[in-house]
N, C-alpha and C positions, 0 to 999 in steps of 0.2 A: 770509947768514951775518953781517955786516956789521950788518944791521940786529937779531939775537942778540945781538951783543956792545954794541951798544947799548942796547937792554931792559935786559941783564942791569948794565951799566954803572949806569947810570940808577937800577936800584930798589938797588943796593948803595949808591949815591950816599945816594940816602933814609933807608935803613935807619941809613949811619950817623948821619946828622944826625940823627932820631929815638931813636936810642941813647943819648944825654945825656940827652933829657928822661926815658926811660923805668926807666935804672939808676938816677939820684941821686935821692936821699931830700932831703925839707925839713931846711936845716941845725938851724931852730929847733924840729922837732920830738923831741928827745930825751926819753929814758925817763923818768918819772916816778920813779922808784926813783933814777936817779943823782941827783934835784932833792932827796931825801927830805934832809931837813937843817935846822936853825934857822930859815932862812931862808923855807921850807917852811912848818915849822911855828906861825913866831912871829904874833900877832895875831890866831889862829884860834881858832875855837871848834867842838865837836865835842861828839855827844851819841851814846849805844849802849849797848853792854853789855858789864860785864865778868865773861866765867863763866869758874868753875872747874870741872873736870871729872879724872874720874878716870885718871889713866895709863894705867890695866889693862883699864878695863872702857869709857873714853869716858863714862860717865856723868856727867849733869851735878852735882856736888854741892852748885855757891852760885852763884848770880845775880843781880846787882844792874843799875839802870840808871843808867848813868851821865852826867855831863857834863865835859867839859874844856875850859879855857880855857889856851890856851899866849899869857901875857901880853909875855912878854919874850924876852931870847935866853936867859935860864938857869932862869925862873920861869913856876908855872903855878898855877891852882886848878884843884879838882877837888871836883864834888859828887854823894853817889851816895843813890840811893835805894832801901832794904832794905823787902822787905815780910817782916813775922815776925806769924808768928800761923798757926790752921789755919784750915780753910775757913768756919768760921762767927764766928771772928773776928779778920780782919786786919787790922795796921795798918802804916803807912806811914811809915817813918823819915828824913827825910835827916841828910846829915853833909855838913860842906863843912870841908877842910883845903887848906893851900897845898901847892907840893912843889919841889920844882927837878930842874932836867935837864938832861943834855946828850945828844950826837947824835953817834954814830961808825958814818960809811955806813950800813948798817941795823939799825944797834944805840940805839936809846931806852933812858938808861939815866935812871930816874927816882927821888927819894929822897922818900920819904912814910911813911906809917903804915900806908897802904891799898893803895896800888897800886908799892909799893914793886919794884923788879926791876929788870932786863936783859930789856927787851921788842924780840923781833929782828921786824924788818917782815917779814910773810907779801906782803902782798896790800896794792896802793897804786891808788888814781886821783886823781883830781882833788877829789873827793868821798866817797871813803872810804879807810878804813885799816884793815888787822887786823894787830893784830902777837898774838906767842907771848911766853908766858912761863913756862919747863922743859924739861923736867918737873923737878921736886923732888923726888928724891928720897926726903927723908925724909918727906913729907908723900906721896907716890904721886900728886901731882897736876900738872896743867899749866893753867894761863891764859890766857884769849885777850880780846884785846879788839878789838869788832865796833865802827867807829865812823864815822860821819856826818858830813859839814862842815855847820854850821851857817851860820858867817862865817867 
């Protein structure tokens, strides 16, 4: 009996010492999404696509490929490339304008001619980004932007 209460001493002993390492988490692993922020984003570069698609139907109506540079904490460019023409003959546009921005938790709000919005982050890693844009309304549409870390 004696030596029962010993066994069972002993592996309670263990269990609890191994119960520290097993419940806590690495302090400096936190969520990506709480990091999402200026700080995040500043000195990056990012390349993808920004489609529009329809509210009602999901279908895609405009797609451009894009790039972005987020230069500073309030400043970015942005260059996109339109293909217009039909199938026998297409050509290749870009446009490159500046924009500015700022960052409230998962709200990108950014001021352009092109990609002007309240972009709310979908989907974050270390290396990519989607955020939303809508739906609009009066336009019956919504925007997403699929995008890549370059640097």
């Amino acid at each position: 009996m004696k030596e029962n209460i010993r066994s069972i001493r002993t592996w309670l002993i263990v269990l609890f010492c191994l119960i520290p390492f097993c419940s806590c988490g690495d302090d400096h692993d936190e969520s990506l999404i709480h990091r999402f922020g200026v700080e995040f984003l500043k000195q990056t570069a990012w390349k993808g696509e920004l489609i529009y698609y329809s509210g009602e139907t999901g279908e895609v109506f405009n797609q451009y490929r894009i790039g972005i540079l987020f230069a500073t904490d309030t400043q970015g460019r942005c260059g996109y490339l339109t293909t217009i023409g039909t199938e026998d003959g297409k050509d290749d546009y870009e446009d490159v304008e500046g924009f500015t921005y700022t960052v409230d938790d998962k709200l990108l709000t950014i001021k352009s001619s092109k990609i002007s919005g309240w972009w709310l982050l979908e989907e974050l890693t270390a290396d990519r980004m989607v955020l939303i844009d809508g739906p609009q309304l009066q336009l019956n549409a919504q925007g997403k932007l699929v995008l890549d870390r370059v640097y």
